[in-house]
N, C-alpha and C positions, 0 to 999 in steps of 0.2 A: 461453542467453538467456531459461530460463523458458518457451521455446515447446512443451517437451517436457510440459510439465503444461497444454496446449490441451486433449486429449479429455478430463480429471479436467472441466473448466470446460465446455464442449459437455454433458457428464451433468447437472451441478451445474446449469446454468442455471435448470432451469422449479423446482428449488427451493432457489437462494440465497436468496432473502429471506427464507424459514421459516425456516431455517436460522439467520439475523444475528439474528432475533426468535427465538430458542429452541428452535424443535422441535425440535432433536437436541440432547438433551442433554448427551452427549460433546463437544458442543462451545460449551455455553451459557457454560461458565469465561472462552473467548477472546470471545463477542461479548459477557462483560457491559458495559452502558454503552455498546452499538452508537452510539445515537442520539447521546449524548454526546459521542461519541469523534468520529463527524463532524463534529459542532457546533463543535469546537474547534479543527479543521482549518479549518474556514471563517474563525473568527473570527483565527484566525494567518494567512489569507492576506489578499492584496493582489488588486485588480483586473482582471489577465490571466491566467488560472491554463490551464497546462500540466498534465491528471492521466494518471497510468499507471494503467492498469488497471481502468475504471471500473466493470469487470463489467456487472451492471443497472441502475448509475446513481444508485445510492442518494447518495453523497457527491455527484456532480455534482448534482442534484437540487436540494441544499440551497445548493451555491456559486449556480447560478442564482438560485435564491428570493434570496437575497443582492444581486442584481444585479451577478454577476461575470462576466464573458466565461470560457468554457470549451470548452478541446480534449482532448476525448479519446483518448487510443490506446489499445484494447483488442486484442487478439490472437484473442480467442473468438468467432469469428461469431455464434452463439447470446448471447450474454451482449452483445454489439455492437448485436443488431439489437433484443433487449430494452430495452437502455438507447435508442436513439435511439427508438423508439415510445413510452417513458416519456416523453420527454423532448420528442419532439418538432421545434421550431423552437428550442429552448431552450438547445441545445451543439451543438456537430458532433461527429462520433466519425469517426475514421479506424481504419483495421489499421497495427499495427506492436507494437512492444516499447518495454521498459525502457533497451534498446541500439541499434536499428532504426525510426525515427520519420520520418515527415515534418515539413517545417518549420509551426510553428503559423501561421495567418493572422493574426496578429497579433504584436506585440510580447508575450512574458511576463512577469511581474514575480517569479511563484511557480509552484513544480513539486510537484504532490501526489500522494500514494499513497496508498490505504490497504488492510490485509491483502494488501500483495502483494509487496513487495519482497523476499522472503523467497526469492521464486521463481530470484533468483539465488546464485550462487556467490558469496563474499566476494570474489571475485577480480574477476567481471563487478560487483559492487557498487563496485568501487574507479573500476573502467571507465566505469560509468555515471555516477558523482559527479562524476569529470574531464568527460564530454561536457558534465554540467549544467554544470558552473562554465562553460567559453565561452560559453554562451550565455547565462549571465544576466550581469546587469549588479551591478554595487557595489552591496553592501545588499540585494539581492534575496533569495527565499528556497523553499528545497527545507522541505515540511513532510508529513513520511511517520509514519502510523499503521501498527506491525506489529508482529509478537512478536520481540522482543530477551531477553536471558536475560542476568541479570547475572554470570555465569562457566557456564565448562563443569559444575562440579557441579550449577548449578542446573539445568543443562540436562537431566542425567543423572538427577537426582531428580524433574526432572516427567516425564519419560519412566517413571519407575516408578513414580509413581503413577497416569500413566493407566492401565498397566498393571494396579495393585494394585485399581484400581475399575472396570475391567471393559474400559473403555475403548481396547480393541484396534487402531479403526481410526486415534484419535484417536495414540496411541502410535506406529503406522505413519507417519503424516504426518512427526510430531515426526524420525523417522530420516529419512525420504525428504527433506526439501522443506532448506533452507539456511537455517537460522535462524540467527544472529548474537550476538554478545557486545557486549555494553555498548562493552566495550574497542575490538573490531573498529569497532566504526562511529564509536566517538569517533575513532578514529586514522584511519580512511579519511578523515571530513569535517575534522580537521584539515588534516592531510596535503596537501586536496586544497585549501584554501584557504578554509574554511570555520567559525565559531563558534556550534558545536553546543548545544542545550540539549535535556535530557530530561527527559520528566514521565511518570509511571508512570499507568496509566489502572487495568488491570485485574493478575492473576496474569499475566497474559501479554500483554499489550500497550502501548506506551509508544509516546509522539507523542517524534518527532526533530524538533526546527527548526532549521534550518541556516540561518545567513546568512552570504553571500557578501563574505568580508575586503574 
């Protein structure tokens, strides 16, 4: 369920947000157009938004300024208690997962992600798309920023090039963590009842929006 990559998120916390603004350069490729990329998550959503994984709040942040209702489920105590001192009065945040949530205080309209959904298996990804579809309503909409690869070569090729550029830990990830195929997610949010659209943001990251048939 992703819970297994908590203590990677517990270290990361006090410097995620260096990190989405560039200081590590290994990984400046995946947050080009950070701010962007949230921006455009906000402007695809709708007025009750459900997010996984808010970390330190950077995307809830901006839904707020928006004047949207938001609930957070983060996993990482550290990156949870960050994001609500950000944030304040501004969202709630709860503990839970991608799989394992409490019910939002509110009605949702839309279900957001972003750089995290990754954290599951294709398999728990098929899992979670079903739980969203009961609960949202016709027309409603799942809209997740993360890195998708458009086939396994290409998958295999950026893996050797962070290699080729030094980029070890960055290469590590790539094997460890469940990144997905174009293909995989179109047929999961088909499958699952859902009319997917994808837009390429960076070399590695594309917003999915999903609306509910």
């Amino acid at each position: 369920m992703g819970r297994e990559f908590i203590p990677l998120f517990e270290d990361w916390a006090a410097t995620y947000d260096a990190t989405v603004h560039g200081a590590d350069k290994q990984y400046a490729a995946v947050f080009k157009g950070y701010d962007n990329i949230l921006d455009s998550i906000v402007a695809l959503s709708g007025s009750n938004v459900l997010e996984f994984g808010p970390g330190t709040g950077n995307l809830t942040a901006k839904l707020a300024a928006a004047n949207k209702k938001v609930f957070g489920v983060e996993p990482s105590p550290s990156m949870r208690k960050l994001a609500a001192d950000k944030l304040s009065d501004k969202a709630v945040f709860s503990d839970g997962d991608f799989l394992e949530f409490p019910a939002p205080p509110f009605q949702i309209d839309t279900i957001v992600s972003s750089y995290a959904f990754h954290h599951l298996t294709d398999e728990e990804k098929r899992t979670a798309v079903k739980q969203y579809g009961a609960i949202l309503q016709k027309h409603d909409k799942i809209v997740f920023a993360d890195t998708v690869f458009k086939d396994h070569e290409a998958y295999d090729e950026t893996i050797k090039k962070a290699i080729r550029n030094g980029y070890h830990q960055l290469a590590d990830d790539l094997k460890t963590e469940h990144y997905p195929t174009l293909g995989t997610m179109k047929n999961i949010f088909s499958e699952e009842g859902f009319a997917a659209r994808f837009t390429q943001q960076n070399d590695f990251v594309w917003i999915m929006e999903a609306i509910k048939r």
